[in-house]
PLY file of the C-alpha trace (Angstrom):
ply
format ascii 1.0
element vertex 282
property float x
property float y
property float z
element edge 281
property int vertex1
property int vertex2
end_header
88.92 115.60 72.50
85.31 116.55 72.58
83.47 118.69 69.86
87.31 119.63 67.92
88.64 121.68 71.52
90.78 119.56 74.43
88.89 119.24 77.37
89.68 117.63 80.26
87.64 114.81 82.07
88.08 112.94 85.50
87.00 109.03 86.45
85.27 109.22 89.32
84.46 105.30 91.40
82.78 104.27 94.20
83.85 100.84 95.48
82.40 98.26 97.38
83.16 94.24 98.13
81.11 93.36 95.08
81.49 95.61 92.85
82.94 99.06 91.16
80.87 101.91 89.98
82.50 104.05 87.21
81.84 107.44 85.98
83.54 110.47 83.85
82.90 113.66 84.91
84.22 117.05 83.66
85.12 118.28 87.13
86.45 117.41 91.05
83.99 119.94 92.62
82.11 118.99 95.68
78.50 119.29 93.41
80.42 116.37 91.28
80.61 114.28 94.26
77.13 114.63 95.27
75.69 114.11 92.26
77.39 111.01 92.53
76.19 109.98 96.09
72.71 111.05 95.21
70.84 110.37 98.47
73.50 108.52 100.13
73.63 108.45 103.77
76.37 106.53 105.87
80.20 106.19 106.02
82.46 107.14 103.28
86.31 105.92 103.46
87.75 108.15 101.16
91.30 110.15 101.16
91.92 113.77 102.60
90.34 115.87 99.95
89.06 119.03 100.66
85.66 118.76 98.60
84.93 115.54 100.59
85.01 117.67 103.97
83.17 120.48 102.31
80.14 117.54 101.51
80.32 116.11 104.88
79.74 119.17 106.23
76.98 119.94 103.70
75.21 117.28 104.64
75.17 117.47 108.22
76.11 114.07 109.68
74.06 112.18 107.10
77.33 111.61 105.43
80.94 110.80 107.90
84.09 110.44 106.07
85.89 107.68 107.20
90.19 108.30 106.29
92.22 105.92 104.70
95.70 104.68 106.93
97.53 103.73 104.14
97.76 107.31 102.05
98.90 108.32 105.59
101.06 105.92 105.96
102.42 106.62 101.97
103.27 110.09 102.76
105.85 108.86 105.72
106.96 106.30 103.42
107.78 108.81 100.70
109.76 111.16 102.77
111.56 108.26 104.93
115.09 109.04 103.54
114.90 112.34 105.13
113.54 111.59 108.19
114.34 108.19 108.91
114.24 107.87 112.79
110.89 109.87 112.84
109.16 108.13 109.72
109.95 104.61 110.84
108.78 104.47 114.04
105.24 106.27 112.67
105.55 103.81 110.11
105.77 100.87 112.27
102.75 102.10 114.81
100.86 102.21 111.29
102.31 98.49 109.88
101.19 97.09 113.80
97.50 98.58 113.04
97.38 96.43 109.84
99.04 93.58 110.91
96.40 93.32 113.70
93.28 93.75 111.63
95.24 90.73 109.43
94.27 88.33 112.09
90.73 88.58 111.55
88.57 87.16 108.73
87.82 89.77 105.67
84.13 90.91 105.47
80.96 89.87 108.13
82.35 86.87 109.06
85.06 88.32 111.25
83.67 91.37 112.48
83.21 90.10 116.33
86.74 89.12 116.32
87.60 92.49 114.61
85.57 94.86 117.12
87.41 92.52 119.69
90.92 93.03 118.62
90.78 97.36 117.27
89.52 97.67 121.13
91.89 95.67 123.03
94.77 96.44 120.60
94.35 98.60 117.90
93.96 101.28 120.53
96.80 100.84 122.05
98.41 101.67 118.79
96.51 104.59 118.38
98.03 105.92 121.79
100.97 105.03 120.90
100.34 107.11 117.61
99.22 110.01 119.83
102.51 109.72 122.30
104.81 109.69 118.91
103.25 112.71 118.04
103.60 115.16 121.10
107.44 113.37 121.21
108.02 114.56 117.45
106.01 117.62 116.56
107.44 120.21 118.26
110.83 119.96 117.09
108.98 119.76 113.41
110.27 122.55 110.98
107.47 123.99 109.12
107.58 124.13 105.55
109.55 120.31 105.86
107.80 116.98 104.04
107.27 116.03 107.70
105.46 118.44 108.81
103.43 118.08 105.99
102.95 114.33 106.71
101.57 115.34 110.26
99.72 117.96 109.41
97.71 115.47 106.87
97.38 112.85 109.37
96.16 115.51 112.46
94.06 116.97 109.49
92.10 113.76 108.74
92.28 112.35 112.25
88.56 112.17 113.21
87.99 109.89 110.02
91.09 107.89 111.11
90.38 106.63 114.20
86.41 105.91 113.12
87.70 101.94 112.72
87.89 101.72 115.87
84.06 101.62 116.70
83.03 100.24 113.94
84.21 97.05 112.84
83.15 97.53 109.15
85.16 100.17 108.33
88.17 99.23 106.20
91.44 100.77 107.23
92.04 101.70 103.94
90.22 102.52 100.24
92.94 100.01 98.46
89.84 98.74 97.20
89.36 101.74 95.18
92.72 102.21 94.21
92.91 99.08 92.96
90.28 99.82 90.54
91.66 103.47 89.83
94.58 101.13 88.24
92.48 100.29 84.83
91.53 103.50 83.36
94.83 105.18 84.26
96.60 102.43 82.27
93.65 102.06 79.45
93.95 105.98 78.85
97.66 105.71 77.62
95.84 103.35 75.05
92.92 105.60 73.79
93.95 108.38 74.55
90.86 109.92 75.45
87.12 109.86 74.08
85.92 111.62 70.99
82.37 112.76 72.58
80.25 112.78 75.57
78.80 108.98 75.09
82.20 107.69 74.03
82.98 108.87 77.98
80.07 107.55 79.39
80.08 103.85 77.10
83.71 103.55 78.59
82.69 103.93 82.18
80.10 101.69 81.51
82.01 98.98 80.47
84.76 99.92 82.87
82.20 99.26 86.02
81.15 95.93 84.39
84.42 94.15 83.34
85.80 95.59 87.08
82.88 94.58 89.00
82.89 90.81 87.21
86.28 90.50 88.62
85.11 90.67 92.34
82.41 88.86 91.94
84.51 86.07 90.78
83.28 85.81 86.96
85.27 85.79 83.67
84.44 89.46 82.78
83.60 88.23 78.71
81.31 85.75 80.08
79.31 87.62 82.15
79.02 89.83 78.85
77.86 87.05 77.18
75.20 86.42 79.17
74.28 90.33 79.30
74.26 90.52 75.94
72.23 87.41 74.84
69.31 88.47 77.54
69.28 91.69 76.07
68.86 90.83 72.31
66.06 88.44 73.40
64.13 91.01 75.21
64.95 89.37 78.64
65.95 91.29 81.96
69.45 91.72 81.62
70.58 89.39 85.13
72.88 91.78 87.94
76.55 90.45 88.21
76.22 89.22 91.60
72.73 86.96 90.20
74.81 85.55 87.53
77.28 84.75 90.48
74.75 83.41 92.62
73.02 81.04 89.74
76.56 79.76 88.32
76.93 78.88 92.65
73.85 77.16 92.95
73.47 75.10 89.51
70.78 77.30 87.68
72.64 78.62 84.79
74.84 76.31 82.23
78.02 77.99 81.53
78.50 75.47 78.83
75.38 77.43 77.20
77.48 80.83 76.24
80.38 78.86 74.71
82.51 80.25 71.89
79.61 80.25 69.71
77.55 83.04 71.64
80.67 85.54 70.59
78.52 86.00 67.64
76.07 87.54 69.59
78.33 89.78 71.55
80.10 90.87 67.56
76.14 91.36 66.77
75.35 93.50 69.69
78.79 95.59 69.20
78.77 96.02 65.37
75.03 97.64 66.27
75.62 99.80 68.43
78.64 100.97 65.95
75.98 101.59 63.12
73.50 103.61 65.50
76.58 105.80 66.59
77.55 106.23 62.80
74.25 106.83 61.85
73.84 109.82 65.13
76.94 111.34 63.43
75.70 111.33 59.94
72.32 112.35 61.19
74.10 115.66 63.38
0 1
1 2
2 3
3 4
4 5
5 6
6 7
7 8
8 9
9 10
10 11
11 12
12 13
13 14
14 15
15 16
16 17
17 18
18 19
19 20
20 21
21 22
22 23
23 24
24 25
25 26
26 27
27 28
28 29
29 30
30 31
31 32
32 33
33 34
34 35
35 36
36 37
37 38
38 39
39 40
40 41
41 42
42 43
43 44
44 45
45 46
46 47
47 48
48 49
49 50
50 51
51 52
52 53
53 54
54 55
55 56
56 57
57 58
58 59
59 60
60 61
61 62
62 63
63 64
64 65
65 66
66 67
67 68
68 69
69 70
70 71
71 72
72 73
73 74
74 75
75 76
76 77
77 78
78 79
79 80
80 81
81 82
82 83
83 84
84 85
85 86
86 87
87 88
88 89
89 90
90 91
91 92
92 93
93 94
94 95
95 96
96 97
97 98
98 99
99 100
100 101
101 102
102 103
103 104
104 105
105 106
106 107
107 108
108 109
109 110
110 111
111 112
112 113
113 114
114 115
115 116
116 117
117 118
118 119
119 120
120 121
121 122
122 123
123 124
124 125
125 126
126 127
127 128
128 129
129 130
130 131
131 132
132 133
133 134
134 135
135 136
136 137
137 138
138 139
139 140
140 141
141 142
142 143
143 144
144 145
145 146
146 147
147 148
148 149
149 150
150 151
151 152
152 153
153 154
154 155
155 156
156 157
157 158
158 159
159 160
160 161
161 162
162 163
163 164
164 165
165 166
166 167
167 168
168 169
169 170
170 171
171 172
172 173
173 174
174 175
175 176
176 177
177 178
178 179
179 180
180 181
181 182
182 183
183 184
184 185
185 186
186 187
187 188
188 189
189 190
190 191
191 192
192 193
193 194
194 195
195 196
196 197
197 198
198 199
199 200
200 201
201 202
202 203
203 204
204 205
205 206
206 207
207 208
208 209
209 210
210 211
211 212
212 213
213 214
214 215
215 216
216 217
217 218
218 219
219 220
220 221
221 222
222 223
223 224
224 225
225 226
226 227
227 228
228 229
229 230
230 231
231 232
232 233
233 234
234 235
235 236
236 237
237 238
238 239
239 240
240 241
241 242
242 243
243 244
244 245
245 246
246 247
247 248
248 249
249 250
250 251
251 252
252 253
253 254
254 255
255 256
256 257
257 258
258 259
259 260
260 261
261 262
262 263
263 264
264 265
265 266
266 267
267 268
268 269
269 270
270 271
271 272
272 273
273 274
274 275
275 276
276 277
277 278
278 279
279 280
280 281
């Protein structure tokens, strides 16, 4: 509820190994998106939205959309009852594809093995994928929950099949929905902000609590240690540097014990009074 009238907003992420980025925006246009991206350049795993394509396309190359296996393979698994022959056997091809990329190590470290394995094997699968295909589609009813299924995977194929040169692409933006998890659940809590900056404060905190979780710190911690730089006029230290000096013995957990909550309570009850005192002030 912004300004007395309902209004709708959206929580946009981008998500990477390290960490989440969160923001609230009041629409799911394609300018939304690249405002988002800014000058971004590269691969984007994403799912089959329409205002992704219209960007990539915008942009020329500078940005390829990379699809995500498992909302195809969700779309099968949702209709299976129906279609049971035809879904599991797609479904199966699709399990094989992740059970294969399961072998390797996650991140850098098993990327040789990785390109190895999607080009010896994975593309097999993807023929396979392919033969199902011209076997099932033409006896396909239109206007049936499988030949919607198809028509998303055929639709998003190009980004599909991208793993397979690339050996740093991610089968799948679980990633991301993993994160989506949080502020779908919180909202049944607040329902919804009361102005602009309550929107953009809960985003904020959103991408540091979530992004403290993959780097492997206690979320309230890492506050801690935000919080305690900033009051002293210090630069506030990145998540992954306050991962990195906890690793190599530079920072002293034991120094933002229970007693440093008071700073955190002093830094909160703050910014309370400055956003009472903007209301009174409006």
């Amino acid at each position: 509820m912004l300004n007395g009238s309902s209004k709708t907003w959206y929580v946009w992420l981008l998500h990477v190994s390290t960490a989440v980025y969160y923001t609230i925006e009041d629409s799911r246009s394609k300018e939304v998106i690249s405002k988002i991206l800014g000058a971004f350049s590269g691969i984007l795993m994403c799912d089959g939205y329409a205002a992704y394509t219209a960007l990539a396309k915008e942009r020329k190359g500078r940005v390829v959309l990379a699809h995500c296996w498992s909302h195809v393979r969700r779309a099968y698994v949702e209709i299976q009852h129906s279609f049971p022959v035809e879904c599991g056997e797609i479904i199966a091809h699709i399990n094989e594809l992740f059970a294969l990329d399961a072998t390797c190590a996650t991140g850098p470290p098993g990327d040789d093995a990785r390109r190895i394995i999607r080009d010896e094997s994975s593309r097999q699968v993807i023929e396979d994928i392919v033969a199902w295909f011209w076997r099932t589609a033409p006896f396909v009813m239109p206007g049936t929950g499988l030949y919607e299924a198809i028509g998303y995977m055929v639709g998003t194929w190009r980004g599909l099949v991208l793993f397979l040169d690339d050996p740093t692409i991610p089968l799948d933006n679980n990633g991301s929905e993993r994160a989506a998890r949080g502020p779908v659940l919180g909202r049944k809590n607040h329902y919804g902000s009361k102005s602009v900056r309550g929107t953009q404060v809960a985003a904020t905190f959103y991408s540091l609590v979530e992004s403290a979780k993959l780097c492997g710190l206690e979320p309230r911690f890492y506050l801690r240690v935000a919080t305690r730089a900033g009051l002293r006029g210090e630069q506030i230290p990145l998540l992954h540097e306050v991962a990195a000096a906890l690793a190599d013995g530079s920072l002293d957990p034991t120094a933002f014990d229970d007693g440093t909550e008071q700073l955190v309570a002093a830094a909160l009850a703050a910014a309370n009074d400055g956003e009472a005192a903007d209301a009174t002030s409006a």
